[in-house]
C-alpha positions as CSV (number, residue, x, y, z in Angstrom):
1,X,19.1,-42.4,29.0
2,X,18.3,-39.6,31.3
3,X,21.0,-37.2,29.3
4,X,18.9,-37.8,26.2
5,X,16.1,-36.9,27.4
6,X,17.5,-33.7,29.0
7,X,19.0,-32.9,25.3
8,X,15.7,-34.1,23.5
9,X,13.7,-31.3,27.0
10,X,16.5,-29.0,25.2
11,X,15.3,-29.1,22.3
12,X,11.9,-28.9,22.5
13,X,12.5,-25.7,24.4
14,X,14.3,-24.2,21.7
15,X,11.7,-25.0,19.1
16,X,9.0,-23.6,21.3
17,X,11.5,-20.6,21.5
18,X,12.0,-20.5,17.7
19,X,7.8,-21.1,17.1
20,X,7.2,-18.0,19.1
21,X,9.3,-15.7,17.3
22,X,8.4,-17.1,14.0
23,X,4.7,-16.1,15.3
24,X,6.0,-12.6,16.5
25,X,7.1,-12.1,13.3
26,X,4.4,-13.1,11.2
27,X,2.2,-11.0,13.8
28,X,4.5,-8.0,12.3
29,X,4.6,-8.6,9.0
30,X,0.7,-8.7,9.0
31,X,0.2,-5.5,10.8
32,X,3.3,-3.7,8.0
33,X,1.3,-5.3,5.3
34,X,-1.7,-3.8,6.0
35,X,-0.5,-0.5,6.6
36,X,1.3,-0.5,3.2
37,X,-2.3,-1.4,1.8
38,X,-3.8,1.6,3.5
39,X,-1.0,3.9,1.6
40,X,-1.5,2.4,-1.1
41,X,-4.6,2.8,-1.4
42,X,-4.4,6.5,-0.1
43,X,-1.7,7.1,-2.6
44,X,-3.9,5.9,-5.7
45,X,-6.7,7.8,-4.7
46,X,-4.5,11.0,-4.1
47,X,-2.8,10.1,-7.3
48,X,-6.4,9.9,-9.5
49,X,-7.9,12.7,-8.0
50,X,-5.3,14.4,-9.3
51,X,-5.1,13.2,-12.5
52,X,-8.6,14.2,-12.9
53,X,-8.1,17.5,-12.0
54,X,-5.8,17.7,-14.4
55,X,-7.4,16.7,-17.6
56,X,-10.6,18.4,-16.1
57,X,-8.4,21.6,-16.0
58,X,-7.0,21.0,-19.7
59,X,-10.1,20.1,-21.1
60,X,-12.0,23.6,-19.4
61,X,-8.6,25.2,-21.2
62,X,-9.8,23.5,-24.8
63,X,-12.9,24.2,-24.7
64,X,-12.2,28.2,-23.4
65,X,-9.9,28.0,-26.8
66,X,-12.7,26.6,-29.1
67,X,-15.5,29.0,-27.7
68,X,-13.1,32.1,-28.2
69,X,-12.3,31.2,-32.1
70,X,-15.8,30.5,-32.7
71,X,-17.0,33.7,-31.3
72,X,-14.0,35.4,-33.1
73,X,-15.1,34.0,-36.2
74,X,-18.8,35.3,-35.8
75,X,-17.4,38.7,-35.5
């Protein structure tokens, strides 16, 4: 009786063990998933501001283009 209840102690202890790490990991996979949020989110506001900037850019070009042939034509 008293060996079973040393393997059952034995046990436990492991699955105490095992429920830490398990916790430990979560703890890190929490704090990796939030930094991937921040990049994320960094990277898509990176990524429209320059978007933006483009098609601002292209559309100053167009209208440049359209104001010179009109002014052309009046002369």
């Amino acid at each position: 009786m008293e060996d079973i209840l040393k393997q059952i102690l034995s046990e436990v202890k492991e699955i105490k063990t095992d429920i830490g790490e398990l916790k430990a990991g979560q703890a890190r996979l929490l704090a990796g998933q939030q930094k991937l949020q921040r990049n994320v989110i960094e990277s898509l506001g990176t990524y429209t501001e320059k978007i933006t900037e483009h098609v601002d850019n292209k559309t100053e070009v167009l209208m440049n283009k359209r104001v010179y042939n009109v002014e052309s034509e009046r002369e």
